[in-house]
Chimera marker file (.cmm) of the C-alpha trace (Angstrom):
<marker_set name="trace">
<marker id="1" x="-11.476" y="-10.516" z="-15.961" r="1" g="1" b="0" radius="0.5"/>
<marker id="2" x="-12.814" y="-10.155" z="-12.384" r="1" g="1" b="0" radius="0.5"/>
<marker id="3" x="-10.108" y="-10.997" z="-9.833" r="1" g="1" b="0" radius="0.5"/>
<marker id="4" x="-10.448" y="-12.345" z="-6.384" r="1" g="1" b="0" radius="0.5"/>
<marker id="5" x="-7.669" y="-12.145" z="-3.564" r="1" g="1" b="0" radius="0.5"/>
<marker id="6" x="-7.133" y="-15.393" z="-1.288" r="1" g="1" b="0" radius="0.5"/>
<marker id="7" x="-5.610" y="-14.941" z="1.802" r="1" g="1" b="0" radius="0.5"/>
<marker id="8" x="-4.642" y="-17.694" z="3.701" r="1" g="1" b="0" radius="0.5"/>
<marker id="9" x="-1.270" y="-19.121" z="5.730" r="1" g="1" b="0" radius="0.5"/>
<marker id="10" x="-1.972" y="-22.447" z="4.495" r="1" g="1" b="0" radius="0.5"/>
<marker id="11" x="-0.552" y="-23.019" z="0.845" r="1" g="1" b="0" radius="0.5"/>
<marker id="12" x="-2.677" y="-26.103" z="-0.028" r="1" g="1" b="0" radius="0.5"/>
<marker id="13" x="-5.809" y="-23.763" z="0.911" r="1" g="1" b="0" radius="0.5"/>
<marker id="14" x="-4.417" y="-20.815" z="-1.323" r="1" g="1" b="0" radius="0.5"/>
<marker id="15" x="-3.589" y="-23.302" z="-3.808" r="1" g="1" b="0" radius="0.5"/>
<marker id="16" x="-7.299" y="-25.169" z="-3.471" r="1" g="1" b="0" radius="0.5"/>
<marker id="17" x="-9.028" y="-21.495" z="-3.939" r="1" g="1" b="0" radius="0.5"/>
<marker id="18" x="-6.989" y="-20.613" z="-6.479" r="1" g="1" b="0" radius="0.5"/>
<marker id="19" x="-7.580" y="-23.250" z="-8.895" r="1" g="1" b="0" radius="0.5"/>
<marker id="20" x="-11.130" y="-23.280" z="-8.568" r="1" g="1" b="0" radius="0.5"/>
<marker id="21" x="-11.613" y="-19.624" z="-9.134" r="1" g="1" b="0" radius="0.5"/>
<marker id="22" x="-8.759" y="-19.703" z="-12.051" r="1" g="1" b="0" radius="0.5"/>
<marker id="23" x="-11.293" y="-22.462" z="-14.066" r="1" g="1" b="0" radius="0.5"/>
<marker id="24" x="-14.054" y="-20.526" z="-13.011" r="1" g="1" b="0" radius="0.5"/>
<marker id="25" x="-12.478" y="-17.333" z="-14.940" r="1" g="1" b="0" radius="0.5"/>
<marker id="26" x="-11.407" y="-15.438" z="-12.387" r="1" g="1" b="0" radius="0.5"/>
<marker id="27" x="-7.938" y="-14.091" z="-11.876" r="1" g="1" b="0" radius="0.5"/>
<marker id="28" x="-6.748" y="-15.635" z="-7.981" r="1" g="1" b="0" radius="0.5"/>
<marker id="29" x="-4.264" y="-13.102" z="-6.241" r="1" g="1" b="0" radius="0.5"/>
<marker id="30" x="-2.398" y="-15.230" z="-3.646" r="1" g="1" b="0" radius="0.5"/>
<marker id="31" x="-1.336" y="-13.540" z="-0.232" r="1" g="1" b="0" radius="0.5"/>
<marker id="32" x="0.036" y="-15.903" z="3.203" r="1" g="1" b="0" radius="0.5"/>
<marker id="33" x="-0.628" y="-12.620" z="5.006" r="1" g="1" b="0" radius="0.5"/>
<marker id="34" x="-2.567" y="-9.719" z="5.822" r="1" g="1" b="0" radius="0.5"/>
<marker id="35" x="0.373" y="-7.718" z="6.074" r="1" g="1" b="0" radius="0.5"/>
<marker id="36" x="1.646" y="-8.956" z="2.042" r="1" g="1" b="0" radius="0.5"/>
<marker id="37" x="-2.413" y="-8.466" z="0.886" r="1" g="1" b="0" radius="0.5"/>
<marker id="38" x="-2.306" y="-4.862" z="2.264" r="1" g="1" b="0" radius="0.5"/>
<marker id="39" x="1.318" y="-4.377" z="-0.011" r="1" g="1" b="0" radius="0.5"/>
<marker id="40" x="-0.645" y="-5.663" z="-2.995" r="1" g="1" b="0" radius="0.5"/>
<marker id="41" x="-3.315" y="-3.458" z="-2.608" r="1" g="1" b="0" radius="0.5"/>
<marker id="42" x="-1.023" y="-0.756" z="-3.857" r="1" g="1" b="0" radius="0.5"/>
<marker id="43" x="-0.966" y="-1.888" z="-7.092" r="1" g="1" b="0" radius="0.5"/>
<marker id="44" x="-4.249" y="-4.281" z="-7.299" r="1" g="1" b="0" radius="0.5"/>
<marker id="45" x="-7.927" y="-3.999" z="-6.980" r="1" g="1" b="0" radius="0.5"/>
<marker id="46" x="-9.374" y="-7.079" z="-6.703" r="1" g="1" b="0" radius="0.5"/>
<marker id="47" x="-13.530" y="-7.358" z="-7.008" r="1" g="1" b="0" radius="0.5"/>
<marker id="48" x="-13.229" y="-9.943" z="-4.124" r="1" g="1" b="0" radius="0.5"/>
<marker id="49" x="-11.076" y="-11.092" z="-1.336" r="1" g="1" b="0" radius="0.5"/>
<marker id="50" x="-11.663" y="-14.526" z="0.403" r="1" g="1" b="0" radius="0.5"/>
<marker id="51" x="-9.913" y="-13.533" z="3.756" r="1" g="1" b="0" radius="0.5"/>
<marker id="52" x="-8.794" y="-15.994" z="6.983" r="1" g="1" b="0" radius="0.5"/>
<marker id="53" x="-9.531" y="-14.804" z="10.334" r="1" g="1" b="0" radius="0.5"/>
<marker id="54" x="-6.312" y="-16.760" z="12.187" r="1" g="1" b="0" radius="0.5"/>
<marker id="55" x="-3.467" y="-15.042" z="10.331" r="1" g="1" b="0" radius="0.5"/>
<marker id="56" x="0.298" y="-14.873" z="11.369" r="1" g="1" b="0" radius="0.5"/>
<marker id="57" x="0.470" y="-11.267" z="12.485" r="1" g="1" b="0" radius="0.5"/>
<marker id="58" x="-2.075" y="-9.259" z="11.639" r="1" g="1" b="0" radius="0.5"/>
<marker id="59" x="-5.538" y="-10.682" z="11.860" r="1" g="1" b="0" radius="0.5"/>
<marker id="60" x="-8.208" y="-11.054" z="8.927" r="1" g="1" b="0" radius="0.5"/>
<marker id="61" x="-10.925" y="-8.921" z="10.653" r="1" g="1" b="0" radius="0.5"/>
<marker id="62" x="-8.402" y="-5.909" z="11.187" r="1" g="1" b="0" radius="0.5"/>
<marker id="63" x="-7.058" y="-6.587" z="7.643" r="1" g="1" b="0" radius="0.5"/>
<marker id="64" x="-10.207" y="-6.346" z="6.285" r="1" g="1" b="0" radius="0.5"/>
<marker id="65" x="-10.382" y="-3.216" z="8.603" r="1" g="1" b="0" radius="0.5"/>
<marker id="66" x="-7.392" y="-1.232" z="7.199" r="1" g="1" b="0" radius="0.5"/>
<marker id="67" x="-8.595" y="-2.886" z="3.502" r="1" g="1" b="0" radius="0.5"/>
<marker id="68" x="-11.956" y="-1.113" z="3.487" r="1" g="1" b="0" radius="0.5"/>
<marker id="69" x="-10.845" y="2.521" z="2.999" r="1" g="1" b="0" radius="0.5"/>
<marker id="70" x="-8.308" y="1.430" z="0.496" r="1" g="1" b="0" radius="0.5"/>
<marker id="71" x="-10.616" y="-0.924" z="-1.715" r="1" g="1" b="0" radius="0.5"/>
<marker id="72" x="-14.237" y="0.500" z="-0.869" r="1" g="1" b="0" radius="0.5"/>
<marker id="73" x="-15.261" y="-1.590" z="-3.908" r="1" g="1" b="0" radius="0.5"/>
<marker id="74" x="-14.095" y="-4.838" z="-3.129" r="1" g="1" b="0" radius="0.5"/>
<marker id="75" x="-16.417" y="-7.312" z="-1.407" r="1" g="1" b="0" radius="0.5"/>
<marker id="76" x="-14.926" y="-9.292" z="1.317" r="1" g="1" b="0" radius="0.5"/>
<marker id="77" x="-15.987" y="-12.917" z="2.374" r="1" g="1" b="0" radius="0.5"/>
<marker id="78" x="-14.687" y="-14.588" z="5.827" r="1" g="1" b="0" radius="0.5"/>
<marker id="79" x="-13.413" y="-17.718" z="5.782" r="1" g="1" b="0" radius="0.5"/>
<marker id="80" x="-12.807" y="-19.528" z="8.763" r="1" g="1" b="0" radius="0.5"/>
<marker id="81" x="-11.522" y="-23.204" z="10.524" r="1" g="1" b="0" radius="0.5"/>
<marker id="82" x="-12.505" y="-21.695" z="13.779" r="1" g="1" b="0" radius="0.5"/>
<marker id="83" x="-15.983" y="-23.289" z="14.486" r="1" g="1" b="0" radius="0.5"/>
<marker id="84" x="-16.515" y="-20.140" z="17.600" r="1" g="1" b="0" radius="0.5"/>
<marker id="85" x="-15.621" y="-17.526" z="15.373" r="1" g="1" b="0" radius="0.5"/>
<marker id="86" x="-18.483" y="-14.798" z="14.980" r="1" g="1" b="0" radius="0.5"/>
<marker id="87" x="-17.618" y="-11.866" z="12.613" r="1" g="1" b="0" radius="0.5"/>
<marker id="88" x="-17.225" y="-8.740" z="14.765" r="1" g="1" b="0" radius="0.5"/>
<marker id="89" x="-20.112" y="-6.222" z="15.277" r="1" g="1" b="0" radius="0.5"/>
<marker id="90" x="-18.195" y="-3.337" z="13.432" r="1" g="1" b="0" radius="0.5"/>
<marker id="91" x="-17.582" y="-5.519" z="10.603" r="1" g="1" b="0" radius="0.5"/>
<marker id="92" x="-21.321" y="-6.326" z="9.873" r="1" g="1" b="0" radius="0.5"/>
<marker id="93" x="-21.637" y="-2.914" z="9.324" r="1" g="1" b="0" radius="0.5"/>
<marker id="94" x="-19.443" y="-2.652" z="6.168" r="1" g="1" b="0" radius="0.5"/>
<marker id="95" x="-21.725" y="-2.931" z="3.417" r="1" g="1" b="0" radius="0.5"/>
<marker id="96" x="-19.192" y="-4.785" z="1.226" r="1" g="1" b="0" radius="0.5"/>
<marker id="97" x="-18.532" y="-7.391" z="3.901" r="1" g="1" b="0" radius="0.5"/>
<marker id="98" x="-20.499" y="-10.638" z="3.607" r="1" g="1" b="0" radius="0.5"/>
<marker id="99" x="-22.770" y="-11.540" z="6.372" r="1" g="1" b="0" radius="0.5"/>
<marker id="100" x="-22.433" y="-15.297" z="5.228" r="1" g="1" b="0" radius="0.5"/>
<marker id="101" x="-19.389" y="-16.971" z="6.707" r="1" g="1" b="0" radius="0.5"/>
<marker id="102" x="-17.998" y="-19.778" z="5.267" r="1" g="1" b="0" radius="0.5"/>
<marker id="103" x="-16.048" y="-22.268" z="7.445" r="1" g="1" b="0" radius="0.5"/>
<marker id="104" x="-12.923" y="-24.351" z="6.423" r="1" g="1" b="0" radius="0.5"/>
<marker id="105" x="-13.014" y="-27.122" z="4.779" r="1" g="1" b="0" radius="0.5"/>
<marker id="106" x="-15.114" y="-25.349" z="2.381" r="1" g="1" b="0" radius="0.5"/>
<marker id="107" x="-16.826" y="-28.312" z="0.152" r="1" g="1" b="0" radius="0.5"/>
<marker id="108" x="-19.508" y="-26.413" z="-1.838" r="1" g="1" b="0" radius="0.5"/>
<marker id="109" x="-16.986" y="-24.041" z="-3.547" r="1" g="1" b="0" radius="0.5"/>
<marker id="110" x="-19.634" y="-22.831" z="-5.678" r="1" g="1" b="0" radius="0.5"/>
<marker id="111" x="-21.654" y="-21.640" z="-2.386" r="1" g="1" b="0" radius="0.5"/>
<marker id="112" x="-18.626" y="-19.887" z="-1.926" r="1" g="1" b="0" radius="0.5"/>
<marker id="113" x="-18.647" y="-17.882" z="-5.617" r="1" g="1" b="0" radius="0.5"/>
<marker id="114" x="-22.039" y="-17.738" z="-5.449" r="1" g="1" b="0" radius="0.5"/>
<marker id="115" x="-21.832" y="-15.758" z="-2.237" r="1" g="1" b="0" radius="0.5"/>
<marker id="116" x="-19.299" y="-13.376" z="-3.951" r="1" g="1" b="0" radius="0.5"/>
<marker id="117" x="-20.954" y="-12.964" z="-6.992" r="1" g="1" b="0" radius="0.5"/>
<marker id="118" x="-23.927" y="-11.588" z="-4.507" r="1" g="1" b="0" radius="0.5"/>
<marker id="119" x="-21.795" y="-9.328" z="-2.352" r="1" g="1" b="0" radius="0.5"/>
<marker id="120" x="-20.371" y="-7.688" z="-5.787" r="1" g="1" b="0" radius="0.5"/>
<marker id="121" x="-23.763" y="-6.836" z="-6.813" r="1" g="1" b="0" radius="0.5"/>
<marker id="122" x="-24.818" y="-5.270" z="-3.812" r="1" g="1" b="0" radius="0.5"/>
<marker id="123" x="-22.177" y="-3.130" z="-3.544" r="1" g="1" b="0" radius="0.5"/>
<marker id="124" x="-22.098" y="-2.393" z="-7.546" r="1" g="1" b="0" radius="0.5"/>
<marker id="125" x="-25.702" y="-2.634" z="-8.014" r="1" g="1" b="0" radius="0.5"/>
<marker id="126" x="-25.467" y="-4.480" z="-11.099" r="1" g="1" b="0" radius="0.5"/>
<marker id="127" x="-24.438" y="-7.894" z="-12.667" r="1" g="1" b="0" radius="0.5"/>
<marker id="128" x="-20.917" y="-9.048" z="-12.712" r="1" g="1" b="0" radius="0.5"/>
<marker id="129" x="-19.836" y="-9.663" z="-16.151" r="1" g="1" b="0" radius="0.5"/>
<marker id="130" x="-17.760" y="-13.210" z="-16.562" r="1" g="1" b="0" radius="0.5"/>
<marker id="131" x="-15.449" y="-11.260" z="-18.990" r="1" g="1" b="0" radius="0.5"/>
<link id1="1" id2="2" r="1" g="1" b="0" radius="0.2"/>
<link id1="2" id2="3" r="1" g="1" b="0" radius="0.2"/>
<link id1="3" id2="4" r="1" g="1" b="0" radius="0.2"/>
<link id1="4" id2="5" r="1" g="1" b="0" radius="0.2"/>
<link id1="5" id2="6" r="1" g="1" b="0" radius="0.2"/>
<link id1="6" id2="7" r="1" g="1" b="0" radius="0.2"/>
<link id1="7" id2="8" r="1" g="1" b="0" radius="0.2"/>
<link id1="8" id2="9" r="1" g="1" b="0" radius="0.2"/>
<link id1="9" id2="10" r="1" g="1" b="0" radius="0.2"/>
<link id1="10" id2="11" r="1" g="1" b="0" radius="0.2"/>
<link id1="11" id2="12" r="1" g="1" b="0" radius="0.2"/>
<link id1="12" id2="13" r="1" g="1" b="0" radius="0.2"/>
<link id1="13" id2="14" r="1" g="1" b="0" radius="0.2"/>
<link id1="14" id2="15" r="1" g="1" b="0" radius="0.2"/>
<link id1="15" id2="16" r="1" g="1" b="0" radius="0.2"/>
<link id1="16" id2="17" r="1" g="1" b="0" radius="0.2"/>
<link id1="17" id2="18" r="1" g="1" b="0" radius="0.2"/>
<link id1="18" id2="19" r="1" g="1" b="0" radius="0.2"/>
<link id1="19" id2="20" r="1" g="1" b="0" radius="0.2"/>
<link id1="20" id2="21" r="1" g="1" b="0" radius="0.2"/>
<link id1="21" id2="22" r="1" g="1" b="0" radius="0.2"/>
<link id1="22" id2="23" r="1" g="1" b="0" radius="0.2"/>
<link id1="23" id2="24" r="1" g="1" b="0" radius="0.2"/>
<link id1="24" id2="25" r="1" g="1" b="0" radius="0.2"/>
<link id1="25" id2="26" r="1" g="1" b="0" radius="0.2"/>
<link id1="26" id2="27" r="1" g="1" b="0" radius="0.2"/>
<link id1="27" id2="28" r="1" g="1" b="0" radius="0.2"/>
<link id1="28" id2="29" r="1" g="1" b="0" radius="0.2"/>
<link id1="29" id2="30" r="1" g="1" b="0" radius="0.2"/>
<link id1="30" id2="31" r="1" g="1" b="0" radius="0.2"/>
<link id1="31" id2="32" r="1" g="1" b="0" radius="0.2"/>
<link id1="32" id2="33" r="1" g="1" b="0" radius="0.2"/>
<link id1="33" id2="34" r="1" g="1" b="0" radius="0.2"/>
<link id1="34" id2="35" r="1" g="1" b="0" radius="0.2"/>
<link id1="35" id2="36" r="1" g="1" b="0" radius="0.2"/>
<link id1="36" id2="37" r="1" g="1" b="0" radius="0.2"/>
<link id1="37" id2="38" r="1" g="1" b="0" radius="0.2"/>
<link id1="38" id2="39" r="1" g="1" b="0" radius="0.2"/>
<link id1="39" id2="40" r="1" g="1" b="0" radius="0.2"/>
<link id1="40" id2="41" r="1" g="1" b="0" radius="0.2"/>
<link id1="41" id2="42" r="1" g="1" b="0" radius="0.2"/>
<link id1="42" id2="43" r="1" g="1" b="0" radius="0.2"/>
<link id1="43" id2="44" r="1" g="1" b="0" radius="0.2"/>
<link id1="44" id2="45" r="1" g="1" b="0" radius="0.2"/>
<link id1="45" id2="46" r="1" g="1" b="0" radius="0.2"/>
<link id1="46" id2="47" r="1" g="1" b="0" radius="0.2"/>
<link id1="47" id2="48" r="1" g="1" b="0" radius="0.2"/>
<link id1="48" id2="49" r="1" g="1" b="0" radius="0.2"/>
<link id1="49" id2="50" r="1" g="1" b="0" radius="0.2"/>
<link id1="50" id2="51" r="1" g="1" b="0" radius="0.2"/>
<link id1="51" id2="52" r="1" g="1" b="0" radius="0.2"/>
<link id1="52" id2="53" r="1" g="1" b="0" radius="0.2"/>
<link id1="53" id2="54" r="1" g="1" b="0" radius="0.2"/>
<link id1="54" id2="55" r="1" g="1" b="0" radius="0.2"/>
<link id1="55" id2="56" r="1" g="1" b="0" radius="0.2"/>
<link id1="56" id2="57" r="1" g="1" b="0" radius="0.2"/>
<link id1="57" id2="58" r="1" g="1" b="0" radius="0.2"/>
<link id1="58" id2="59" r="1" g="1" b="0" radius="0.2"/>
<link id1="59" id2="60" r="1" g="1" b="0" radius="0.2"/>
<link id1="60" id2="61" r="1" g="1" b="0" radius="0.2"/>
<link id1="61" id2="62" r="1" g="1" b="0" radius="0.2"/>
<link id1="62" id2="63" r="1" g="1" b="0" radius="0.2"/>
<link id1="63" id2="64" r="1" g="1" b="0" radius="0.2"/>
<link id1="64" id2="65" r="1" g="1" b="0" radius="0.2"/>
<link id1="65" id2="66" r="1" g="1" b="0" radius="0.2"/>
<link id1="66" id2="67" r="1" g="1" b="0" radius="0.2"/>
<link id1="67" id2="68" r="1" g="1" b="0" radius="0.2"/>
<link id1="68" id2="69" r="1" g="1" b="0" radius="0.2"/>
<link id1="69" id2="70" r="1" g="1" b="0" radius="0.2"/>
<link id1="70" id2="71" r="1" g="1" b="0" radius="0.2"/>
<link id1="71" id2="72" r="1" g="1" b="0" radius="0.2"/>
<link id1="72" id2="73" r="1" g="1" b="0" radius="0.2"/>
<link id1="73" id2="74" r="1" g="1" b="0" radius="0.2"/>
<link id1="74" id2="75" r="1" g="1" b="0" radius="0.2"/>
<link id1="75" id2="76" r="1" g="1" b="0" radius="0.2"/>
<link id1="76" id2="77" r="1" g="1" b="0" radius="0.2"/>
<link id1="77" id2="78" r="1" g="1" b="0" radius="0.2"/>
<link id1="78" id2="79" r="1" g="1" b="0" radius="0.2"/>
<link id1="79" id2="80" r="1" g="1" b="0" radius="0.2"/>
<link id1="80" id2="81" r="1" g="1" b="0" radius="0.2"/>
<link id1="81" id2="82" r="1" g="1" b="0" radius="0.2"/>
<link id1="82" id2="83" r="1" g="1" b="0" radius="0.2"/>
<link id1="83" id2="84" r="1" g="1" b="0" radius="0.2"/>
<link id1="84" id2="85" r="1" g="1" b="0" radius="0.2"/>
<link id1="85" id2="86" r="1" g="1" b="0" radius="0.2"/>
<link id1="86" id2="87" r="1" g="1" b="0" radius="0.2"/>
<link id1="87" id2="88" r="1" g="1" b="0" radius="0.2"/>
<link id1="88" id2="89" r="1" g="1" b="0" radius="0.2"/>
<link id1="89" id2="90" r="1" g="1" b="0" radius="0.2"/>
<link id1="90" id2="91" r="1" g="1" b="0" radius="0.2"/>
<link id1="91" id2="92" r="1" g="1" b="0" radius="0.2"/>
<link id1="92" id2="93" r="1" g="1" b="0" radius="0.2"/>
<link id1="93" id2="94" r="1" g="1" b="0" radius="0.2"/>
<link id1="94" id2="95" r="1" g="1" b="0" radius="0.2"/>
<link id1="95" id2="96" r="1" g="1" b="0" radius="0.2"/>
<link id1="96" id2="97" r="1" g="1" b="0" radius="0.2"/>
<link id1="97" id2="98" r="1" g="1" b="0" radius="0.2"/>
<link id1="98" id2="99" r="1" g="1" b="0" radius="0.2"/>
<link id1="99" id2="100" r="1" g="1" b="0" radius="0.2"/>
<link id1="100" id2="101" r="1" g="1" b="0" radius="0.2"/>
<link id1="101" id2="102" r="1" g="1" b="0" radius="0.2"/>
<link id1="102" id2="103" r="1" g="1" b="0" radius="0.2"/>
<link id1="103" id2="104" r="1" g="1" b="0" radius="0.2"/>
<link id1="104" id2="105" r="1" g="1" b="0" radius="0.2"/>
<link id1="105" id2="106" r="1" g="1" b="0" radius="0.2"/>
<link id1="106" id2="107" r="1" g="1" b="0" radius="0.2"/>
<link id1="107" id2="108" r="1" g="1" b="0" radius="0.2"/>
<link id1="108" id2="109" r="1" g="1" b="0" radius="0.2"/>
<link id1="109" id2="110" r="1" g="1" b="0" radius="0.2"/>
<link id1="110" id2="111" r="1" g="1" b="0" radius="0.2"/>
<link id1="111" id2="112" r="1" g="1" b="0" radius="0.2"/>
<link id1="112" id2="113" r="1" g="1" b="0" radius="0.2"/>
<link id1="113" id2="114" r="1" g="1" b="0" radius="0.2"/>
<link id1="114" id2="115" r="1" g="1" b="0" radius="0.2"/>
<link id1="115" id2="116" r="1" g="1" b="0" radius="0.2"/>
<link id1="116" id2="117" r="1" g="1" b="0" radius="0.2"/>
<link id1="117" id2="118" r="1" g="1" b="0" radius="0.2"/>
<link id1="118" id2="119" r="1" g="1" b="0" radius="0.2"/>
<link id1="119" id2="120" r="1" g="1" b="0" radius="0.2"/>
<link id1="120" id2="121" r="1" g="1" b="0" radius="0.2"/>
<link id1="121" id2="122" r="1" g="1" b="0" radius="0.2"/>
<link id1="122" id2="123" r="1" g="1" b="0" radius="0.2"/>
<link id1="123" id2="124" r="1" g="1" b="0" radius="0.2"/>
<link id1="124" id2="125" r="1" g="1" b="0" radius="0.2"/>
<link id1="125" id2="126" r="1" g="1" b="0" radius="0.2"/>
<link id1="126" id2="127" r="1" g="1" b="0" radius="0.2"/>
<link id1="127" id2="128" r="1" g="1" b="0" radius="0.2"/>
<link id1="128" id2="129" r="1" g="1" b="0" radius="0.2"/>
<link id1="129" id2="130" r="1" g="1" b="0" radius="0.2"/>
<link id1="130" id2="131" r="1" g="1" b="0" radius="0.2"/>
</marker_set>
């Protein structure tokens, strides 16, 4: 089953992600914080992670920073309320980050997959199975 971690401070958004993905037949991994996503990266590897920008703490683009050497294989997608946001030069440059961002409220949730789905394959090179 391909899993997918969401990491957001809001529940309801966690929650929202979650449940889509879940009927979707993917396996969510719920984090409120960069700082709790980096602990479960010692014992998961998720395909995907669907990360916030405005976290308590640490931020999403230096999560996905210290992320990157851990989970080389795991595509990352930004997801954002901030309408200025811009992903950070450095950032672009990670092949397995998205170049799409995605601002909150998300309504086309299967933009959102779809976008994941591509990021997979381009770091994988191949088709992701919906095991």
């Amino acid at each position: 089953m391909k899993s997918i971690l969401i990491i957001d401070d809001e529940q309801a958004v966690r929650d929202s992600f979650a449940d889509y993905f879940e009927d979707r037949l993917w396996l969510p991994i719920r984090a409120e914080s960069a700082e709790d996503a980096l602990d479960l990266l010692e014992t998961e590897s998720p395909d995907a992670a669907v990360v916030d920008v405005r976290l308590p703490g640490m931020d999403g683009n230096d999560f996905i920073r210290k992320a990157y050497p851990l989970n080389p294989e795991t595509a990352f997608i930004i997801c954002t309320g901030s309408p200025e946001y811009l992903v950070p030069p450095d950032l672009m440059e990670v092949p397995c980050v998205s170049d799409r961002l995605f601002k909150k409220p998300v309504t086309r949730m299967d933009n959102l997959e779809k976008e994941i789905i591509r990021t997979i394959r381009n770091i994988h090179g191949k088709e992701v199975a919906d095991e």
